[in-house]
Each structure stands twice: as C-alpha cells, then as structure tokens.
N, C-alpha and C positions, 0 to 999 in steps of 0.2 A: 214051541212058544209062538202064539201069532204075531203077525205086525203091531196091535192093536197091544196086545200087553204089554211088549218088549218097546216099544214108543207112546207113552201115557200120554205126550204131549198133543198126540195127535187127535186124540179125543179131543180138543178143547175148541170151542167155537173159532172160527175161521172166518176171514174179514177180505174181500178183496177191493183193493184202494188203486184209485185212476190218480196220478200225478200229474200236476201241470206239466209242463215243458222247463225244462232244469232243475228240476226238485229232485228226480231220484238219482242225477249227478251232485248235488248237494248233500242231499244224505249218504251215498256213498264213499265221497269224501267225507265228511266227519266220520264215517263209521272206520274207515281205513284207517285215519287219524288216531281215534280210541279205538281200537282193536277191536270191535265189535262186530257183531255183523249186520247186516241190513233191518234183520226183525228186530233184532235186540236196540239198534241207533233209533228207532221208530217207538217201539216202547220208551225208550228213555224219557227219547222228546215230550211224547204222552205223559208221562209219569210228572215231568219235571211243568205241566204248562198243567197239571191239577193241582198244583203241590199249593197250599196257602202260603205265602211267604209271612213272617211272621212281623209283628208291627216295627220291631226296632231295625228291620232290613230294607233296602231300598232297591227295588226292580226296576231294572233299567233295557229299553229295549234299544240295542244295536242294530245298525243297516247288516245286513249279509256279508255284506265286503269286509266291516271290523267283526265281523262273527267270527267269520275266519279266521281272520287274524290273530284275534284274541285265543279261538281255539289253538293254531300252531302253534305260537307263543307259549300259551299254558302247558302243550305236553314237553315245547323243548325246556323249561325251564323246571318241569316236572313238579308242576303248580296246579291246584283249582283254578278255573275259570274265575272262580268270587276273590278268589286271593289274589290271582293277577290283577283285574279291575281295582281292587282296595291298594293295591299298594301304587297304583301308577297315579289313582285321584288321590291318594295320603301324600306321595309325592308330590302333587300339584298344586296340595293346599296347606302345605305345611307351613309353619308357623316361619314368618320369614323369607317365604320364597316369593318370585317378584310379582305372582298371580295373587297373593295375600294382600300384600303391599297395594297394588293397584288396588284392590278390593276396599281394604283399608280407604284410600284416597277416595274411593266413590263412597262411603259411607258414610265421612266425614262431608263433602260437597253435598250429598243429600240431607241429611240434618242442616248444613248453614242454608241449603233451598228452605228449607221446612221455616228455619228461624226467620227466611226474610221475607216469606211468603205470613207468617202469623204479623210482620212489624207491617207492613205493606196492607195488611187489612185493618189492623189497628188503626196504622193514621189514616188512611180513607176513611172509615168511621169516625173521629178525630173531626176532619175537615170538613167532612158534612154535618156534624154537629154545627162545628164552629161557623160553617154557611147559614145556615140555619138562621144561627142564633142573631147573627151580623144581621142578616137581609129583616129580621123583624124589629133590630134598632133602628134600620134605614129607613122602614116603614112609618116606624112610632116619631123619627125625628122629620119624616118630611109630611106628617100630617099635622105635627104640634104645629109647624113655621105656616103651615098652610091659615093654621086657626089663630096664627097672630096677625096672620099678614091681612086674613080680613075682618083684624079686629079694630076697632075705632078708640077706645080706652088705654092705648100703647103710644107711649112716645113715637116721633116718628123716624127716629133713629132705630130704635126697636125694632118696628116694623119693618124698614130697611134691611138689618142684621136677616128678621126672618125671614123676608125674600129672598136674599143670598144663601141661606141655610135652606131653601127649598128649593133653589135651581140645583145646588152642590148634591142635596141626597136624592133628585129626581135623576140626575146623570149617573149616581152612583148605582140606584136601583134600576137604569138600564145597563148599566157595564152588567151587574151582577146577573141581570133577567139572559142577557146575551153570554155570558159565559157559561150558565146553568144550561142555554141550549145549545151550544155548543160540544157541552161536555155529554148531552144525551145524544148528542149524534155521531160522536167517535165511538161512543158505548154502544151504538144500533150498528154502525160502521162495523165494528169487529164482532160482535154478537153475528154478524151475517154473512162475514168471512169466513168464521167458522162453519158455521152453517152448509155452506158455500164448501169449502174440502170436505169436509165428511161426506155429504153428496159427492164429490166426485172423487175421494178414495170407494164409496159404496158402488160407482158408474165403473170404476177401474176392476174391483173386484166382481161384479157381478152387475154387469150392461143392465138385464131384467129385472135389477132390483126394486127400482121406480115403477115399475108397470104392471098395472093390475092388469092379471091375466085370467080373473074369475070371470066368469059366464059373464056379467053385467062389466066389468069394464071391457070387455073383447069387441063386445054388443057397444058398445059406447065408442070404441074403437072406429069400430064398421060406419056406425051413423055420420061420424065425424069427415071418415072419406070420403062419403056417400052425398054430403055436405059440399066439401072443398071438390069434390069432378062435377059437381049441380053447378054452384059456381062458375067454376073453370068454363064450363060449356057455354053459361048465358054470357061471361064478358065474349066465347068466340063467336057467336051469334052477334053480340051488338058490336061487333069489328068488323063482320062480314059484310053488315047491312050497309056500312057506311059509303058514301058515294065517291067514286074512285078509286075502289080498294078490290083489286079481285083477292078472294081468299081461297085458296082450297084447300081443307082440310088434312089431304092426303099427302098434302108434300110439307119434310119439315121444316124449305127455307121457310123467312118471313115474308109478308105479303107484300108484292108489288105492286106501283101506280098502275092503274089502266087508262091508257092514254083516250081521254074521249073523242072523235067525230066534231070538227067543228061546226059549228050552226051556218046559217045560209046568209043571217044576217053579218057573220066574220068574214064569210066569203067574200061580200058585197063590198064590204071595209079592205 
C-alpha cells in the first residue's frame, strides 16, 4: 500500500504560515492546554473566527492575557469557555449584587438628570416669554407717558404723574436692555468655552488635526513663512542702517554701540 493511500490526508491542499513572534508559542500552549495538536489548535481557531455567531449571543473580544486565563480556568473547572464567561458576568450582574445596585443608583440619577434638564429648558422658555412680554409693556407704558407728557389738553398734575411714569420705564427699559446683554454674553462666553476644549481635547488627541495638509494649505503654509523670514530680514536691514549700531549678522549676541570718533570741533572744546 503506498504512502498516498494509507495517509488520504496527505493529499489535501497544504498551507505554509510565517507566524509573528509569539504566536506559535501561544498556539502551542492552547493546543497543550486542549490536548490538541498544533494543526488541529489552528483549525479550530479557523473554524471558530468563521463561525456566524447567532443573533441572541454576544461576542466578546478578550486581550491574550485573560484568553488565557479563561482558557486554564475552563479546562480546570471542565467547563466551555462560553459557560465559564456566562457564569462569572451572571454572577456580576445578578439581581441584587452590589454592581446591580450601583447600576440601579446610576439609572435612577440619570432619569432625575433627564427630569431636570426637560424643567431647566421649560422655564428658560417660560422666562423668555415672560421677558418678552414685560419689555413690550415697558415700551407701550413709556411711549403712552411720552404722549402725555407732550400733551397740552392734561391737567398739569397729569402731565406731572406722566413724566415720572416715563423716567421710571425709561430706567427700567435700560436695566432690562443691559441685562438682555449681559445674558448674551455669558451665552457667547460659554458657547466658546466649549468650543475652546473640544479644540484642545482634538490638539491633545491628534496635534494635526487643525492643519490643512492638502497640497493648497501646505502651499499656504510655505507662502506664509516665506512672508514672516521677508519681514524678519527688512526689520534686520532697517536696524543695521541705523547710526551707531554695528550689526553683524553672523553673530547671535545683540548689537552693540560703536563708539564714534569725535569731531575736531570737540577737540577744540
């Protein structure tokens, strides 16, 4: 009987696989672990990463270090892998236990967020009406007093009262003008705060984020340099020209006086 008959298996297409560095000591422990051997721990793996999980199951990827883990575990307690996992998160979240509880606690504090965030927009709506409504009687009562007060047909006590009614809603409709911008400026204030972290959580996570790196802003980049050393060089020119200043370029102290030669007529003196 040949080799070929007597080993069918060896007929079967053949795969040769380059492993990273600690891979085929990782598969050979699992495969030790489940008595398996290296082709068959390989298949498995294969098998089990085509496998559809089905809708009502939840696939969970573990770092290596609890792979392990969970794998010893499951052969010492002569478990599935899926059954050890189930029974340690059923234990975690069982009805009663203190991860529940806390759970509980944040889902309750969530909803009173939820309640006081709907009451919180309610009365800001509320209060801008009722601004609103206020600032257009203050309007209406300090144009009436206006139209008495230069009215000639009014007692002049009348007229009096209306004066005083239109100093009172002239002050009131700057209180109200100065609060209305005040309140727009705490709103642009924190509107740009914001603004303000999220740019610099985006600086923190990725420097480059801000920076067009397309062909036209790189190009925009360059000019901009190209720009501020043009600059840079004319203020060094109109420092150099200046009279009693030797510069030279080459050295990075700052420039120093050059003492000049006195004239003939200091001598003379």
């Amino acid at each position: 009987m040949s080799e070929e008959t007597k080993y069918p298996s060896q007929l079967a297409e053949r795969f040769q696989i380059r492993m990273p560095d600690g891979l085929r000591d990782e598969i050979k422990i699992s495969a030790d672990l489940n008595g398996r051997s290296m082709n068959a721990e390989i298949v498995q793996r294969l098998r089990q990463s085509y496998q559809m999980p089905s809708p009502d199951k939840l696939v969970i990827a573990l770092p290596d270090e609890v792979q392990r883990s969970v794998e010893i575990d499951a052969i010492a307690r002569d478990m599935t892998e899926s059954d050890l996992v189930a029974e340690i998160l059923s234990a975690k979240y069982a009805p009663g236990s203190d991860h529940v509880r806390t759970l509980d606690r944040l889902q309750e504090e969530i909803l009173r967020n939820a309640d006081l965030r709907d009451q919180v927009a309610e009365t800001r709506e509320r209060l801008e009406r009722d601004f609103v409504l206020y600032y257009g009687k203050a309007v209406q009562l300090n144009q009436f007093a206006k139209m008495v007060t230069n009215s000639n047909a009014v007692p002049e006590f009348i007229r009096s009262a209306a004066t005083e009614l239109e100093m009172l809603t002239s002050s009131e409709l700057t209180m109200l003008r100065r609060r209305y911008e005040e309140g727009l400026f705490w709103v642009e204030r924190r509107d740009l705060e914001k603004r303000n972290s999220k740019e610099a959580a985006t600086i923190e996570t990725d420097p480059f984020a801000s920076v067009d790196l397309s062909a036209e802003g790189v190009e925009a980049m360059l000019d901009q340099l190209d720009r501020e050393l043009e600059s840079a060089q004319m203020r060094g020119t109109a420092e150099s020209s200046k009279p009693g200043w030797d510069w030279n370029v080459d050295q990075a102290d700052p420039p120093t006086p050059v003492q000049k030669p006195k004239s003939d007529r200091a001598k003379k003196a």
